[in-house]
MDAnalysis code that builds the backbone (N, CA, C; Angstrom):
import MDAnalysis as mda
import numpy as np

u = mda.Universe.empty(384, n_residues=128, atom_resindex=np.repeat(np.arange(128), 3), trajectory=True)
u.add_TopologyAttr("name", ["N", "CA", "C"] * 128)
u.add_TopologyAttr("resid", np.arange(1, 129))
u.add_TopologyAttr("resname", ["UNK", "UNK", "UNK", "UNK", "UNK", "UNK", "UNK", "UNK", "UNK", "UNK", "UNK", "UNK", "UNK", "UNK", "UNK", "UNK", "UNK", "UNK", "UNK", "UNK", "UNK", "UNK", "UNK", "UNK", "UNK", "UNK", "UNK", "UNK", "UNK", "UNK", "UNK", "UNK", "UNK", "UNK", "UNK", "UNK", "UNK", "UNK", "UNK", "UNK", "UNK", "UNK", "UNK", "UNK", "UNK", "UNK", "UNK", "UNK", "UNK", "UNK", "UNK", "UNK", "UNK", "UNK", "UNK", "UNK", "UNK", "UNK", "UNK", "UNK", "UNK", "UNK", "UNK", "UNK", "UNK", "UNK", "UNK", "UNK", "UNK", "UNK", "UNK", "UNK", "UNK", "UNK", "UNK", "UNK", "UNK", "UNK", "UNK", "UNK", "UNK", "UNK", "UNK", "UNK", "UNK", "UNK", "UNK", "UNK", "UNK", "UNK", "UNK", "UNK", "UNK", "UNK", "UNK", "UNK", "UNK", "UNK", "UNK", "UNK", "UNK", "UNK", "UNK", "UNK", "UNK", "UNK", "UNK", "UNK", "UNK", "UNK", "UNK", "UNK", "UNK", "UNK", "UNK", "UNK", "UNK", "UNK", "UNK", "UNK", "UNK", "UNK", "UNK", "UNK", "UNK", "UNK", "UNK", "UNK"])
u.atoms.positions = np.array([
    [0.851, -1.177, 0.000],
    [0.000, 0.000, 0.000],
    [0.894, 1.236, 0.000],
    [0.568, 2.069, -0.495],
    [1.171, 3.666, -0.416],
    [1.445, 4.192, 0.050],
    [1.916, 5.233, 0.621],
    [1.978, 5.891, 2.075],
    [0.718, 6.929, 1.745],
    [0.355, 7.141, 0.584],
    [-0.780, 8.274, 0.575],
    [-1.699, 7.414, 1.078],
    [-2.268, 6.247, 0.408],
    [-2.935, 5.582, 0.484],
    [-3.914, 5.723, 1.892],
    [-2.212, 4.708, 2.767],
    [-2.212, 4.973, 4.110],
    [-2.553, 5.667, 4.963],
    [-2.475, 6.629, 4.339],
    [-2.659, 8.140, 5.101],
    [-3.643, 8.743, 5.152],
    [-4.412, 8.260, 4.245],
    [-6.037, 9.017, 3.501],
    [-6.915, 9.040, 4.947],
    [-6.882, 7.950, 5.478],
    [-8.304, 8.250, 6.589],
    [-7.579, 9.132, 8.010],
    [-6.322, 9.185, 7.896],
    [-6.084, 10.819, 8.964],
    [-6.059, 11.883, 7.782],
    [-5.887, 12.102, 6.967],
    [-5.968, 13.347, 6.183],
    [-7.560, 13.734, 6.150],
    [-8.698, 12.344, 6.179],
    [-9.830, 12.455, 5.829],
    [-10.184, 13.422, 7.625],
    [-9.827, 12.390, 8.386],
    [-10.463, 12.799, 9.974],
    [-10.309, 14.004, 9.857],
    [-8.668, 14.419, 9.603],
    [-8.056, 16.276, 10.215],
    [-8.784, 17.106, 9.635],
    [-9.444, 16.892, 8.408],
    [-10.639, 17.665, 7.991],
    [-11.845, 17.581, 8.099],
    [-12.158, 16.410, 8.439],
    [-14.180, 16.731, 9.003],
    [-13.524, 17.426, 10.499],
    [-12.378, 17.431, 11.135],
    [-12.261, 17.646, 12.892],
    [-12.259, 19.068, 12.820],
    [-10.660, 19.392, 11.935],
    [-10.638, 20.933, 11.801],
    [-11.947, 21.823, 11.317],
    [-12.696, 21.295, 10.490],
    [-13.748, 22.183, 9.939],
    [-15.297, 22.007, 10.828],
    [-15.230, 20.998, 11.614],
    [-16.116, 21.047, 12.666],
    [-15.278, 22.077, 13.751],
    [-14.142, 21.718, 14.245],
    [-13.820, 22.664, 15.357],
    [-13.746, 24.473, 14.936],
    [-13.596, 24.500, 13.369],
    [-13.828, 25.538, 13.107],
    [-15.292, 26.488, 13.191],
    [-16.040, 25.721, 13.186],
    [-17.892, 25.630, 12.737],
    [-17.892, 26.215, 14.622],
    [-17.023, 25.265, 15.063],
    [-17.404, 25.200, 16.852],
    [-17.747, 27.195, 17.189],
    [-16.637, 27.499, 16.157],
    [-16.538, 29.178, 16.781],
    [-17.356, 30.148, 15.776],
    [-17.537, 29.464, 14.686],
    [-18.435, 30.397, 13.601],
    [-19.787, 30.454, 14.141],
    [-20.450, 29.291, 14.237],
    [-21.662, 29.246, 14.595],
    [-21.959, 28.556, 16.109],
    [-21.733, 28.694, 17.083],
    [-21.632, 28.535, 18.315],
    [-22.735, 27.897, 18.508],
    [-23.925, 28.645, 18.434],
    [-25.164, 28.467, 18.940],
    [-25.804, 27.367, 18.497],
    [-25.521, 26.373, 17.208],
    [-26.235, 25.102, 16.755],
    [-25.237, 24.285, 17.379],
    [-24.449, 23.966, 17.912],
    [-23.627, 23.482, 18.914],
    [-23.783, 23.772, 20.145],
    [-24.406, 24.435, 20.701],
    [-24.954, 25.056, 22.325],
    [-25.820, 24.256, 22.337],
    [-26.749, 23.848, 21.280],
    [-27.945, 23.786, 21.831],
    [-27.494, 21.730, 21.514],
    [-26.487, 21.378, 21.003],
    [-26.410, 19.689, 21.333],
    [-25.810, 19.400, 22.649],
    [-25.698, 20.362, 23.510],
    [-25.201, 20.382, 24.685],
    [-26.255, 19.230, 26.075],
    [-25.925, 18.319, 26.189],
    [-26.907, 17.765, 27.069],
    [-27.296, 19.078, 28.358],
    [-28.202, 19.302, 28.704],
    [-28.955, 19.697, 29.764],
    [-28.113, 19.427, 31.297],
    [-27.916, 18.042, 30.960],
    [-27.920, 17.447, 32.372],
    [-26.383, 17.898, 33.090],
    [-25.423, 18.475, 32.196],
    [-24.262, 18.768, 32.015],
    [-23.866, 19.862, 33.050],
    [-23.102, 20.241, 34.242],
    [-23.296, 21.767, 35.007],
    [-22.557, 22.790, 33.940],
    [-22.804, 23.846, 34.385],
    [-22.274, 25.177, 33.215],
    [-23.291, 25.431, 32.385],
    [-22.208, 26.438, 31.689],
    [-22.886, 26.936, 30.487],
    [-22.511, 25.949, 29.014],
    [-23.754, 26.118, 28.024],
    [-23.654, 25.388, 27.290],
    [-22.430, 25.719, 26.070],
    [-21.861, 26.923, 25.960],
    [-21.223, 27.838, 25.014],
    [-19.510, 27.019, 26.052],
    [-19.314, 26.752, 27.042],
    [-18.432, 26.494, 27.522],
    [-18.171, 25.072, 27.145],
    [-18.709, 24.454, 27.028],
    [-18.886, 22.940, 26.065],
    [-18.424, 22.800, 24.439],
    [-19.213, 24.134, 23.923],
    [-19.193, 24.162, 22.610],
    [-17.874, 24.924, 22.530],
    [-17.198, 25.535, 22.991],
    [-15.629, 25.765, 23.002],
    [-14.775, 25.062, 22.985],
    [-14.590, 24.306, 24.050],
    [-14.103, 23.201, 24.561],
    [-13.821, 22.051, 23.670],
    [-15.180, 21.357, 23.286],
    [-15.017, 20.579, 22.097],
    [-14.255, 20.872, 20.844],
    [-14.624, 22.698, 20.654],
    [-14.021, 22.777, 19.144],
    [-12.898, 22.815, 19.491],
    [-12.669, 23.191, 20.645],
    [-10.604, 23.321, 20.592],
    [-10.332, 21.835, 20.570],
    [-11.015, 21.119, 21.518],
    [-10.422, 19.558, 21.295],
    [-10.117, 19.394, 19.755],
    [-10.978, 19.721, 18.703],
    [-11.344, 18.922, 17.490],
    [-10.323, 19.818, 16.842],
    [-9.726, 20.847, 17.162],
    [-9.148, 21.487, 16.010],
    [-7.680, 20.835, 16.653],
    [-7.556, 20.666, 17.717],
    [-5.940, 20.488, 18.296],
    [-6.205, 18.836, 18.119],
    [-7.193, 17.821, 18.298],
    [-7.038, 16.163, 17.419],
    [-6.447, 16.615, 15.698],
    [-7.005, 17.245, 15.323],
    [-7.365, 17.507, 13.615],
    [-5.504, 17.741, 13.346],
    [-5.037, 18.955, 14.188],
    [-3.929, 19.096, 13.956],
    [-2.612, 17.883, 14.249],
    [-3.194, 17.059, 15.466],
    [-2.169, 15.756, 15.370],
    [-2.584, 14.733, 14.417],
    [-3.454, 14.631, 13.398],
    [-3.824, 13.828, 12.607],
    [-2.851, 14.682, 11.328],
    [-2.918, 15.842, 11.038],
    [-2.439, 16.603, 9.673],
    [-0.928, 15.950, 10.082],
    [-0.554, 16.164, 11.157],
    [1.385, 15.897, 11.252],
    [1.725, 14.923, 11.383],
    [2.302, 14.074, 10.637],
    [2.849, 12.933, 10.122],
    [3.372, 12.190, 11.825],
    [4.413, 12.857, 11.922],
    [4.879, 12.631, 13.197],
    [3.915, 12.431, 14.463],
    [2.690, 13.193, 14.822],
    [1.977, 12.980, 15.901],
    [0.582, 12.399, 15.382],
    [0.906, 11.673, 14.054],
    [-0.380, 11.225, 13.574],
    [-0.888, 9.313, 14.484],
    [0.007, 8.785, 15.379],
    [-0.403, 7.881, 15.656],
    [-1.242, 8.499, 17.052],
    [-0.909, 8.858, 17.507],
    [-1.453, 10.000, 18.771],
    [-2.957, 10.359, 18.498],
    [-2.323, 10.894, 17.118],
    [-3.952, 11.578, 16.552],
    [-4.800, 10.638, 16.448],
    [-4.503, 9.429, 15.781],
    [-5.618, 8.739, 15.540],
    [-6.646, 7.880, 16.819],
    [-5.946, 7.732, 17.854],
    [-5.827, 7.334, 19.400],
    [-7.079, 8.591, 19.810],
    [-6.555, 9.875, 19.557],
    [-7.308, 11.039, 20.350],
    [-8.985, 10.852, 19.356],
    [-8.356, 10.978, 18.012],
    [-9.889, 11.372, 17.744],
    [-10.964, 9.986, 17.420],
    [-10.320, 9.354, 17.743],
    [-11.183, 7.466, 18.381],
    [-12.007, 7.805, 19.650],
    [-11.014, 8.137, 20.561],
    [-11.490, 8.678, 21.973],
    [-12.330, 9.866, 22.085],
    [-12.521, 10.780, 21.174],
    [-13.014, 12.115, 20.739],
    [-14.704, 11.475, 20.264],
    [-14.507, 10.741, 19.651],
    [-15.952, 10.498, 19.383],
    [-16.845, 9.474, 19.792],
    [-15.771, 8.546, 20.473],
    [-17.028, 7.899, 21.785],
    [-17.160, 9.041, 22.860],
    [-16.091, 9.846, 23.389],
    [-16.586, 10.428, 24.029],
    [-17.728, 11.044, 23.851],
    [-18.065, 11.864, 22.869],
    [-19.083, 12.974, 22.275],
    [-20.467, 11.872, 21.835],
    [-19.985, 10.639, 21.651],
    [-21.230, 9.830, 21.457],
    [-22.582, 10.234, 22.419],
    [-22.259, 9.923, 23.546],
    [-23.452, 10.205, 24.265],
    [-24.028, 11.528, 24.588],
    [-23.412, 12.715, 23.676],
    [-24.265, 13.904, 23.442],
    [-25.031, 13.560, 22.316],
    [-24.571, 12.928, 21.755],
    [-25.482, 12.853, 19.758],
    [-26.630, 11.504, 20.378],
    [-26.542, 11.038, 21.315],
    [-27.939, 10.194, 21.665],
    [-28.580, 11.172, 22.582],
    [-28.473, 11.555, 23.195],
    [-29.166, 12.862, 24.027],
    [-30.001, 13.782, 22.487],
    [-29.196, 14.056, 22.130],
    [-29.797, 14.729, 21.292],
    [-30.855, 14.385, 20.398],
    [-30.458, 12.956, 19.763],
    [-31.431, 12.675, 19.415],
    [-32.565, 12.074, 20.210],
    [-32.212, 12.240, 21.367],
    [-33.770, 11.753, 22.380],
    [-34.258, 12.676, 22.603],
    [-33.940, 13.869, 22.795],
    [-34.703, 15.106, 23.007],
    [-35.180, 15.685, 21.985],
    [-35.059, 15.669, 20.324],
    [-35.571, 15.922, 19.529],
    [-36.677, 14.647, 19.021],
    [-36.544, 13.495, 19.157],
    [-37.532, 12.385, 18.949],
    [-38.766, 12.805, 20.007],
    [-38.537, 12.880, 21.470],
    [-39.442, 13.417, 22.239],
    [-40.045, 14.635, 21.975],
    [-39.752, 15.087, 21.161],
    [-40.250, 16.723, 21.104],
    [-41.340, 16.508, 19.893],
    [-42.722, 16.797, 19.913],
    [-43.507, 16.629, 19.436],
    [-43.570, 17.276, 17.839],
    [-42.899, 18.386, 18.458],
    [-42.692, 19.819, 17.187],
    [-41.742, 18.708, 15.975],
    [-41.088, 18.456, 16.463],
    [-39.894, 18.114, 15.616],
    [-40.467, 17.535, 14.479],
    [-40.022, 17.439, 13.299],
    [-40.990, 16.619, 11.840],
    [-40.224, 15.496, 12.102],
    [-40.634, 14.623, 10.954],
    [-40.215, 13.309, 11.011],
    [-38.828, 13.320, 10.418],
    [-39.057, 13.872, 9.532],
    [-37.878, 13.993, 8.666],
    [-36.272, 13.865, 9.789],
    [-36.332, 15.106, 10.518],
    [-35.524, 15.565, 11.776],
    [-35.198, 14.829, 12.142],
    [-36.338, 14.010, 13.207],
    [-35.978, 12.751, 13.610],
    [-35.559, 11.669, 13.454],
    [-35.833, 11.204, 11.972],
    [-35.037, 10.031, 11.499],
    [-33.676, 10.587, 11.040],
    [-33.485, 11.956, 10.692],
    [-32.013, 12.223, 10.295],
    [-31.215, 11.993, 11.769],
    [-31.684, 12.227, 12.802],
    [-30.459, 12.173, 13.755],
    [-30.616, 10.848, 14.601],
    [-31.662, 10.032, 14.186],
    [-31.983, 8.713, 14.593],
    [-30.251, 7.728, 13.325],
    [-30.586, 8.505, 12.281],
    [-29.876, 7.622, 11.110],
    [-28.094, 8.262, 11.480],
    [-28.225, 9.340, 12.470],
    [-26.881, 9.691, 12.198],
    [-25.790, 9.200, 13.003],
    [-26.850, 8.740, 14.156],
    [-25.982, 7.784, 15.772],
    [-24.587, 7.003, 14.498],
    [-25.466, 5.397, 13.963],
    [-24.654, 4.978, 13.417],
    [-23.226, 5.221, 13.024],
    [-23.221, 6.489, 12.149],
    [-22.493, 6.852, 11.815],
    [-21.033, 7.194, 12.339],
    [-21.363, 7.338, 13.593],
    [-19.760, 7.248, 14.386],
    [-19.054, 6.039, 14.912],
    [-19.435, 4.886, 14.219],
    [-18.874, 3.844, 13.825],
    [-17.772, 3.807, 12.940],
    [-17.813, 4.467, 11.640],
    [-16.831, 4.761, 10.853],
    [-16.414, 5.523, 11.238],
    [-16.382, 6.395, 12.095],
    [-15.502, 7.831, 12.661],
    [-14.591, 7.109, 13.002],
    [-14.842, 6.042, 14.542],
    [-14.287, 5.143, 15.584],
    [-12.903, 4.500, 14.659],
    [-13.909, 4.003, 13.541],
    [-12.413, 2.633, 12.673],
    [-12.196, 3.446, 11.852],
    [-12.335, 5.142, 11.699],
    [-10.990, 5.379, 10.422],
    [-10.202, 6.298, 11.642],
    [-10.516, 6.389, 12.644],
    [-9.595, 6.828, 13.465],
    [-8.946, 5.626, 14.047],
    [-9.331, 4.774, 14.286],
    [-8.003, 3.763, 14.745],
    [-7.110, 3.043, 13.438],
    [-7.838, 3.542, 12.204],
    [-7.219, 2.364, 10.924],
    [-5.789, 3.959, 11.164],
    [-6.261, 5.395, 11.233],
    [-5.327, 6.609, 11.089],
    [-3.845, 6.102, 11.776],
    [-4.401, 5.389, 13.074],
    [-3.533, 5.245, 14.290],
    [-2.404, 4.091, 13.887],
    [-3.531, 3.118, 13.137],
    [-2.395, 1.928, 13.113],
    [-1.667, 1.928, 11.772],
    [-2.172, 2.961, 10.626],
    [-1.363, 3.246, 9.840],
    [-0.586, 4.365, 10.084],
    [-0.391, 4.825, 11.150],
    [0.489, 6.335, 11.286],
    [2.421, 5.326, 11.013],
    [3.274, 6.489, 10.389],
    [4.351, 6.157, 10.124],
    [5.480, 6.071, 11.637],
])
């Protein structure tokens, strides 16, 4: 295999991470509000927090050298954050207002950090 090859699913992560942790500070407030409730603080102190996590994972995934690290952090980065994206989608399934549509999008999106999980550990065990 290549070394690009290799490399593709941390080059892929450092950019959904960086451009989410970037999003973290552009638009704050659609990130405040995936903030579980049950959490103490403020919700804007969460949504900081995370984006710096995601932009400083994103950046050990871009550098060759701290890319086995990276792939380790942003594995751990998104089970952690898992159990905000089920919160979330329980509080929007419960919410009567919500359309269907809504609800099955963030019902269909849990899944999805399954492949987050294994292209961050495939990042890790292909780091050089």
């Amino acid at each position: 295999m290549s070394e690009h090859k290799s490399q593709a699913a941390a080059v892929r992560l450092a950019a959904i991470l960086g451009g989410a942790g970037v999003l973290h500070f552009v638009t704050p407030q659609y990130f405040d509000i995936q903030v579980p409730a049950a959490l103490p603080g403020k919700a804007r102190t969460y949504t900081q927090v995370s984006g710096v996590a995601e932009l400083a994972v994103a950046a050990t995934l871009a550098v060759p050298r701290t890319r086995r690290l990276g792939g380790a952090l942003a594995a751990a980065l998104f089970v952690a954050l898992f159990p905000a994206n089920i919160d979330l989608a329980r509080r929007y399934v419960q919410n009567p207002k919500t359309s269907p549509v809504v609800k099955a999008a963030l019902i269909a999106r849990l899944p999805l950090q399954i492949p987050l999980v294994t292209q961050a550990l495939e990042a890790r065990r292909n780091a050089s």
